[in-house]
N, C-alpha and C positions, 0 to 999 in steps of 0.2 A: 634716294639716289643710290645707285651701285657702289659697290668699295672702289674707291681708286679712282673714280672717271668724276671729272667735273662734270658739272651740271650739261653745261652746252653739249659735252661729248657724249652722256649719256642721252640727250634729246637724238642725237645721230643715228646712235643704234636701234636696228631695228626700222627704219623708218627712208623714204626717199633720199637717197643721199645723195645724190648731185643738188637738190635741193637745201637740204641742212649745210649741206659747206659751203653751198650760196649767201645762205644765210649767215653762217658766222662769216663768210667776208665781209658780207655787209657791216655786220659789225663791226669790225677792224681788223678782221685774221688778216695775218700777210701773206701775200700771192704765193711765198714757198708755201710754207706751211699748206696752204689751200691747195697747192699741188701735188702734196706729199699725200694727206690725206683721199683725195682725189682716187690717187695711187694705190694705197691702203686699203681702200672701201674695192677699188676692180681689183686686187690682189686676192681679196676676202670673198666674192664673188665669185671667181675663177677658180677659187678652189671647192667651191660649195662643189663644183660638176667634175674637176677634175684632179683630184689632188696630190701633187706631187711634189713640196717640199720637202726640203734636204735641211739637217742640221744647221747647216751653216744659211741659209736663206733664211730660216725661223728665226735665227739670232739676229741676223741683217735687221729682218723686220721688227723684231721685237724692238731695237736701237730707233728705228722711226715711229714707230707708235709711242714709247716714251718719247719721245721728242717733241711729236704730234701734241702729245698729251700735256705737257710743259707749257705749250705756247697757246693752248686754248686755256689752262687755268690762270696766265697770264691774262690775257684780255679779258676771263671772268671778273681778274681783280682789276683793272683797269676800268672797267664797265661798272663796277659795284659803288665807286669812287666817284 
């Protein structure tokens, strides 16, 4: 597994992501979350082609990715149980 990413996040990357977030809804992500991430994955795409944030957008983002990231290792532990 990558440092830092749970497991389910690490399945994400790299791979269909309107499908993978489908996926951890199904599991139990909750619909913010699933829309942050959503968010997250066209943000990360949109910059593949044209890239142009600003200090303070990266931090923005950086705050929803940790956050993202909280709430899927959340449901890891809930799902493990």
């Amino acid at each position: 597994m990558a440092p830092g990413l749970p497991g389910a996040a690490e399945a994400v990357v790299g791979h269909d992501f309107g499908a993978s977030v489908a996926s951890l809804a199904a599991r139990g992500l909750d619909a913010g979350t699933v829309a942050t991430l959503h968010g997250l994955f066209q943000a990360c795409n949109e910059a593949r082609y044209a890239p142009h944030s600003t200090t303070q957008e990266l931090t923005a983002m950086a705050a929803r990715v940790e956050s993202a990231l909280a709430a899927i290792g959340a449901l890891e532990e809930r799902n493990a149980q």
